[in-house]
N, C-alpha and C positions, 0 to 999 in steps of 0.2 A: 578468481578476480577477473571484475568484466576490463579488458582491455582496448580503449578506444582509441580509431584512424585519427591520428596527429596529421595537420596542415603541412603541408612538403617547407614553407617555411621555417614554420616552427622544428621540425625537426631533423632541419639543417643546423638552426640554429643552438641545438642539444647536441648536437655533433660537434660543431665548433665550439661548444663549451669546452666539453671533453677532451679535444685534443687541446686545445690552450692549455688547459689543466696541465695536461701533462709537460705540455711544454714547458710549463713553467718552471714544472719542477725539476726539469731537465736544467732551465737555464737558469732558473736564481737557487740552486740549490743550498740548504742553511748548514750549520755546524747546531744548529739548536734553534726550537721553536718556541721562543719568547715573543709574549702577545702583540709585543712593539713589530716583531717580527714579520708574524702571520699576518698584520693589519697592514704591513708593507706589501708585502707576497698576494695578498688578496687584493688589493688598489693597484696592481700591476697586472695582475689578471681580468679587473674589469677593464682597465685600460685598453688591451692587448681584445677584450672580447669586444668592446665597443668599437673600436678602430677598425675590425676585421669584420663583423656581422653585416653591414650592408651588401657588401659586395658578396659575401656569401649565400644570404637569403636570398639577392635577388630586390632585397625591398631597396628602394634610391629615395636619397633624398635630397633637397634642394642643396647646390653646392652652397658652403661657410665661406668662400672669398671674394662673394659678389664683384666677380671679375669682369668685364668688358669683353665683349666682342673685339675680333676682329675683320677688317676686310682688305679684298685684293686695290690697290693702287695703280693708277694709269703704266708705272712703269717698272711695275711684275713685283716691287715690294709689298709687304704687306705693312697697310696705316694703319694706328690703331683710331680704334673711334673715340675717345676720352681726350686722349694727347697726343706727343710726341715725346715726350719722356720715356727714357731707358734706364734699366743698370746696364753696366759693360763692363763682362766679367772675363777675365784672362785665366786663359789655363795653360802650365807650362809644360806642355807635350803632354805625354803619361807616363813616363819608365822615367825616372830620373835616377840612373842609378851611382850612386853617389859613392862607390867603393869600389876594389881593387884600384886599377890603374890611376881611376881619378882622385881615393884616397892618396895615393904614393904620390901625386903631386904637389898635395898640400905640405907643410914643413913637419907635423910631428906623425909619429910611426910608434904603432908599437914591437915591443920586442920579437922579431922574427914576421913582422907584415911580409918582407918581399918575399916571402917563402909561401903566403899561403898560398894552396893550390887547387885548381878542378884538373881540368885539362893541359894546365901550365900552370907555371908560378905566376904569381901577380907584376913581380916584375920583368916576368917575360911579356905579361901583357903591356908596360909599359915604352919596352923598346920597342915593338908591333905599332903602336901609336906613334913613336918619335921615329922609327925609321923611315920617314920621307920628307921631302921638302913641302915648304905652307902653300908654297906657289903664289908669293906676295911679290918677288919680283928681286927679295933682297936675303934668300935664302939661306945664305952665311950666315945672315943674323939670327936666323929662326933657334932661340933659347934652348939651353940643355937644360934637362931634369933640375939639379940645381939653382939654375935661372929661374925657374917657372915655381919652384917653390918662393923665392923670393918675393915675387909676384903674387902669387897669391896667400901672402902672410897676412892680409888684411890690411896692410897698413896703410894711412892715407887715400883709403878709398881705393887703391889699385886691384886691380883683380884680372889674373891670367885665364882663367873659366872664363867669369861671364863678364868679358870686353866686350863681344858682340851682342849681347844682351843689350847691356847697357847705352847702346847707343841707339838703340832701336824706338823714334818716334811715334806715339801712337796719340790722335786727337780725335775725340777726348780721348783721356787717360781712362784705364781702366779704374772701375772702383773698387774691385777686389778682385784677388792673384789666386789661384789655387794650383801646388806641388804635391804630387804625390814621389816622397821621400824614400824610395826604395834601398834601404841597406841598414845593417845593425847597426845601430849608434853606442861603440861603450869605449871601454880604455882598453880592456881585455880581453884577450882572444884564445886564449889554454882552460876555460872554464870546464872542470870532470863531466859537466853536461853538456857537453858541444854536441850538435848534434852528426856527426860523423857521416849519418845516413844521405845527407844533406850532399845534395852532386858539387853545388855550387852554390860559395858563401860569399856576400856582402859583407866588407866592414868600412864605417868610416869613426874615425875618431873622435870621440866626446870633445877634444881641445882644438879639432878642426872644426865646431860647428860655427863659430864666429866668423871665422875669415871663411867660411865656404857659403853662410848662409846673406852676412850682410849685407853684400853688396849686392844680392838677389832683393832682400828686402826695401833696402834704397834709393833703389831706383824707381823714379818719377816719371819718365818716360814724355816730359819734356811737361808737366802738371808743376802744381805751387808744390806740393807734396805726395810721396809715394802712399800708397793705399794699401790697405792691408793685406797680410797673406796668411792663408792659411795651412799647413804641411799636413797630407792625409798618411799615418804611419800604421795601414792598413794592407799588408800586402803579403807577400810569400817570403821577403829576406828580414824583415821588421827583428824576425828573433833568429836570425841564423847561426848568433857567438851564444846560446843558451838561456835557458830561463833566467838563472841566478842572475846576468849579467842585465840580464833586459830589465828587471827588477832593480837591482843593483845599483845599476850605471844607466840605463837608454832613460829608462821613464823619472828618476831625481832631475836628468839634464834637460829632459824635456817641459819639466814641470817648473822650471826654472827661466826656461827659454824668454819670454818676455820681460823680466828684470835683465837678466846677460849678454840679450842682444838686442832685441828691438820689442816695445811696445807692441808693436804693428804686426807682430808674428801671434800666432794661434794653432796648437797641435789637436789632431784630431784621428780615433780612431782605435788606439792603443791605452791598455790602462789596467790598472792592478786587479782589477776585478769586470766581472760584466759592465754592472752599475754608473763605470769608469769611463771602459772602453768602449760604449755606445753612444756617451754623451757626445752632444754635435757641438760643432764649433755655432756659439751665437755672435753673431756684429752684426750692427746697424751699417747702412752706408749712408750716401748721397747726404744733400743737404737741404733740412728741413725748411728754411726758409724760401727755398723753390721750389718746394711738394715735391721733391726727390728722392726723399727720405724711407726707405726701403729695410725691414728686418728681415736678413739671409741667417739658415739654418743650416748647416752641412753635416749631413752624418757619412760615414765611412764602414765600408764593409769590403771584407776578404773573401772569396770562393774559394772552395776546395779543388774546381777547373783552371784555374790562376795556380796551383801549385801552393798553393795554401794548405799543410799539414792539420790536421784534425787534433794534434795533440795541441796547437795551437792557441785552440776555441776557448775565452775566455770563459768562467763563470762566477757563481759570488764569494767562489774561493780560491780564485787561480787567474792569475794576469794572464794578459795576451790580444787577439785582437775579436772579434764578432763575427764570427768566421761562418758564412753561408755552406750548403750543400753542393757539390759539382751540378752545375747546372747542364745534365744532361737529359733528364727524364721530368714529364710534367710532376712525378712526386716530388721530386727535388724541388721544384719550383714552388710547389705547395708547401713545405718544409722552410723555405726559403722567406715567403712571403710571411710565415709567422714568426720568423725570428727578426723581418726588419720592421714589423707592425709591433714588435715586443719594443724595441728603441724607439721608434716614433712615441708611442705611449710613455714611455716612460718618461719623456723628456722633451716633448713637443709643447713648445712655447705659446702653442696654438691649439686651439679645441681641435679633435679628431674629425674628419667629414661628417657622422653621422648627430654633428650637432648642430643646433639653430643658430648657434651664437656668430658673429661678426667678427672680423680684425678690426682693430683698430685705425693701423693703418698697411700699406702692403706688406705683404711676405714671402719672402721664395725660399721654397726647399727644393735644395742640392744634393744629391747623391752621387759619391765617391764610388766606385764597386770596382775589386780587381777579379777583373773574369776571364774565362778563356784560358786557353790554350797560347803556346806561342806559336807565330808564324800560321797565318790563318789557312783555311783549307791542306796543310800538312797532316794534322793532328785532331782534326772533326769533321764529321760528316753532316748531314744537312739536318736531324736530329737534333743536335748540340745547338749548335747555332737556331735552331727554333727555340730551343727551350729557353736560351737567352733572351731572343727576342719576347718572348710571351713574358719572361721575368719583369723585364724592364717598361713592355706595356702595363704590366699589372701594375706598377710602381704609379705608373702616372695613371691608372683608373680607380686602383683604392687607396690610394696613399697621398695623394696629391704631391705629386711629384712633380717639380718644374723644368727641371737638368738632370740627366744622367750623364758623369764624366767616366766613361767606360774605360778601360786599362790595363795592361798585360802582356800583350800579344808582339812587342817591340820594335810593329812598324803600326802604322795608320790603318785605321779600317773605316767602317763606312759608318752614314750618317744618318738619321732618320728625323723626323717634322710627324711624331706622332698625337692628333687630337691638341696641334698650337704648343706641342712640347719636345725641344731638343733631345733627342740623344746621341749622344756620341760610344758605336759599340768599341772603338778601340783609340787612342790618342797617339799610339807610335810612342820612340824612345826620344825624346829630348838631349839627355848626355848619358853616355855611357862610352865606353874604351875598345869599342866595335871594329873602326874605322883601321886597324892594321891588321883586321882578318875575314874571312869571308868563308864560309864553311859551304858543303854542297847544295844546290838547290834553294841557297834564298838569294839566288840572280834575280830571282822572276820576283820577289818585292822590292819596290822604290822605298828605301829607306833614310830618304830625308827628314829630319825631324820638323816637327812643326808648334809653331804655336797659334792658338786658338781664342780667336778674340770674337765673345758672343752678347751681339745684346738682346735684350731680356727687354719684354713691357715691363713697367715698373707697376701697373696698376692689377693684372691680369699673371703675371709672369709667363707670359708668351712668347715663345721664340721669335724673333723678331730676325737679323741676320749674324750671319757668322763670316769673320774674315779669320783666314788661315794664313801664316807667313811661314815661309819652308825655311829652313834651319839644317846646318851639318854641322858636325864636331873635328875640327881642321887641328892636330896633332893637341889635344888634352883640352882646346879649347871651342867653346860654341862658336856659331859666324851664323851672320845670313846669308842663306842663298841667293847669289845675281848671278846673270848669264855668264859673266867672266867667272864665275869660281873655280877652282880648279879641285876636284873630288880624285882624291884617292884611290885608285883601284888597286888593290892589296894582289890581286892572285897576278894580274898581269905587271904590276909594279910597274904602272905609270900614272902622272895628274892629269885629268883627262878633263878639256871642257866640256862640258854638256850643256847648253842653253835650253834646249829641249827638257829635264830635268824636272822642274816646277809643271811645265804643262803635263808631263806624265803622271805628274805627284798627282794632280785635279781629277786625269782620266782613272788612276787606279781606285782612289777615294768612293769615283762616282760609280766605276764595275764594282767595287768592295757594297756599298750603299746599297744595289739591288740585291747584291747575297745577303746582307744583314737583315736588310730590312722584309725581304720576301718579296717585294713589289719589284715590279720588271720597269715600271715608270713612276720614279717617285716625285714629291711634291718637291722637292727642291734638289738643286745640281751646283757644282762647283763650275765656276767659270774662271779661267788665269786672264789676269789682267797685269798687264807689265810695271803698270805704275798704279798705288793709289793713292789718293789726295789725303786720306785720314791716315794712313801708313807710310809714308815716301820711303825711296831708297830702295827698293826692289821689289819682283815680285808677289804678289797676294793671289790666295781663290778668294774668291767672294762667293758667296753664297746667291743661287738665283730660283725663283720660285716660276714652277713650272703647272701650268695652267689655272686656273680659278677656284676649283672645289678644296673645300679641308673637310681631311676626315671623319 
């Protein structure tokens, strides 16, 4: 047989068949091949081969979201050329972890919670939280355990957690919230499949998600009405009370969640099967009658570098969450990028880049990803951190990716302005039951939480700017950071002002920024500013763009 030289294109593109192929059969694998079947399995795989072939060959083709330039502004923003229309999307921290200490605040338990254990019982973690004063000035008063369940039963709108939330002014409102929901959601916690192996378990209660989630959802932030959220239950604690029970009990409560609690809630990320669990949260925002009107896509994924177990990884027989490779090595990355182009495909509201077709009207895809390692430069080396970064560029060069909400790592990390597109490689912990301990060696990170408020072109989905508000957790409950706070220091057991605090938060961010990003000078920098006119009430970084060129 005469065998003839194939074009380097072409037989790339016989390469990436093959492996899709296989991938496929990795990720939709059947119980039986019924023709209804194979013609699903085969439309997922061209899917999956047409979303992935351009950037493979090499061949480009005209971008599908006839997006707008943009350019730099007399005063270092960047204007778009179409409008001044935005979405403005809130993100609440990244680690929200919503169990042990902070479960034992809310009123129901199950049998034997204060027992569970890693390093302590849980409710040793919650004396560690209540052993110090608020530093409000009326410390008598400061609620005991049974107080602060009260408080946060839900009732009448009160809420012992997020008091400080709730008070927090932001104009405009944002138009959509996104939570990444770290901890089991079930009733049960003795399931014969616990995973035992498991150092440390999240649980919070299926009958605490009302009174823990409402008054998150609620709130308006000074708007006619509150705007929608969406909960990413994509992460390393999602199933830590067992399969049965995530089956069972997380995913009925979940599937439930907008009849039980609010409308305006939307889970995303976890699900009985692949097919399930890759599906992205769809909502329209803004409003159409001011060409504001914006279709956002959020899909959700787990790394194996996040502490994301591999037994995990959903398929089309087995619940769980879409669990990526450790993103350590460029194969991983490669690995990686075919299993989030398998979810885009399947499920993408919108043609794949390599088509001629048009939106109709805007669209932004958001991407969730729990990655890393905790505690950054601990536990990776400059390897690790490339391979992330190359993952999350690739995200927004084949995949048209508009945000990455990066998350894991349980303080803040750095920021990137790659080709007019955010990413965010880490978001810090929001709430967690931290704050009555401090183990060796994470002196040297500033663990203020923060939250993250990004606006977006609406026409282009371009990063436009980001404001950050520093946030701590003052005995079970969130607060904002201002110069008078009084922060806890556990090892030396004093409240200690720090004004300086927030300005340190902006310089770690911006040192974090040049490790993430690779660039020693990057396009944009955190500046603290004491007050701001769209956030009042304390400090903010704002986001500042540094010189003229984009990459």
């Amino acid at each position: 047989m005469l065998l003839l030289p194939l074009p380097l294109p072409l037989m790339k593109l016989l390469a990436f068949s093959a492996t899709t192929l296989l991938l496929t059969t990795r990720t939709f694998p059947s119980q039986s091949y019924s023709p209804r079947l194979l013609l699903t399995r085969s439309q997922a795989t061209l899917q999956i081969l047409l979303s992935g072939v351009w950037g493979w060959t090499g061949i480009k083709t005209p971008s599908t979201n006839k997006r707008m330039s943009t350019t730099m502004s007399s005063d270092g923003e960047r204007g778009e050329t179409d409008s001044r229309k935005r979405i403005r999307i809130l993100l609440n921290g990244g680690d929200n972890m919503l169990g042990r200490a902070i479960q034992l605040s809310f009123p129901v338990q199950a049998p034997g919670e204060e027992e569970i254990r890693d390093s302590c019982t849980a409710s040793h973690y919650v004396s560690l939280a209540l052993n110090h004063p608020s530093g409000h000035g009326d410390d008598d008063k400061d609620p005991s355990l049974a107080e602060i369940r009260k408080r946060n039963n839900g009732q009448q709108g009160e809420s012992y957690l997020w008091d400080g939330y709730k008070h927090i002014s932001i104009r405009p409102a944002p138009d959509l919230r996104i939570l990444n929901f770290e901890s089991a959601i079930t009733r049960s916690i003795a399931n014969p499949d616990l995973p035992l192996w498991k150092g440390i378990r999240y649980h919070t209660h299926v009958d605490n998600l009302d009174a823990m989630l409402r008054p998150f959802v609620e709130t308006n932030h000074g708007a006619a009405q509150a705007s929608p959220v969406v909960l990413s239950l994509s992460n390393n604690h999602v199933m830590d009370y067992g399969r049965t029970a995530f089956e069972e009990e997380t995913l009925p409560a979940v599937s439930e969640i907008q009849d039980s609690i609010s409308p305006l809630l939307h889970t995303v990320g976890s699900g009985s099967n692949w097919q399930k669990a890759s599906q992205p949260a769809e909502i329209s925002v803004g409003d159409p009658e001011e060409g504001v009107a914006v279709d956002c896509e959020i899909f959700a994924f787990a790394s194996g570098c996040s502490g994301t177990p591999e037994e995990w990884a959903a398929s089309a027989r087995q619940s769980g969450v879409v669990r990526l490779p450790s993103l350590y090595s460029q194969r991983a990355v490669e690995e990686a990028m075919l299993i989030v182009k398998g979810a885009f495909a399947a499920h993408s509201q919108t043609s794949p880049p390599s088509s001629s077709s048009s939106r109709e009207r805007p669209h932004i895809r958001i991407v969730s990803v729990h990655m890393g390692p905790n505690w950054a430069l601990k536990h990776e080396g400059s390897e690790e951190i490339a391979a992330r970064r190359e993952f999350a560029h690739r995200l927004i060069d084949e995949c048209d990716v508009d945000l990455i909400y990066g998350h894991s790592s349980h303080h803040v990390r750095g920021m990137e302005v790659y080709k007019g597109k955010l990413i965010l490689y880490g978001t810090g912990d929001m709430i967690n039951d931290y704050e009555g301990f401090e183990n060796r060696g994470e002196e040297q990170f500033n663990k203020l939480g923060a939250i993250y408020v990004v606006d977006m072109n609406t026409a282009s989905g371009d990063f436009v700017q980001a404001k950050i508000v520093p946030m701590f957790m003052n005995r079970l409950r969130i607060e904002r950071f201002t110069p008078s706070s009084k922060l806890w220091k556990p090892n030396e057991r004093i409240l200690q002002v720090d004004p300086q605090k927030s300005v340190d938060l902006a310089r770690f961010i911006n040192q974090l920024s040049r490790t993430d990003s690779g660039v020693e000078q990057p396009q944009m920098v955190l500046e603290h500013v004491d007050e701001d006119d769209e956030i009042p009430g304390g400090p903010v970084l704002v986001s500042k763009w540094v010189g003229t060129a984009r990459e």
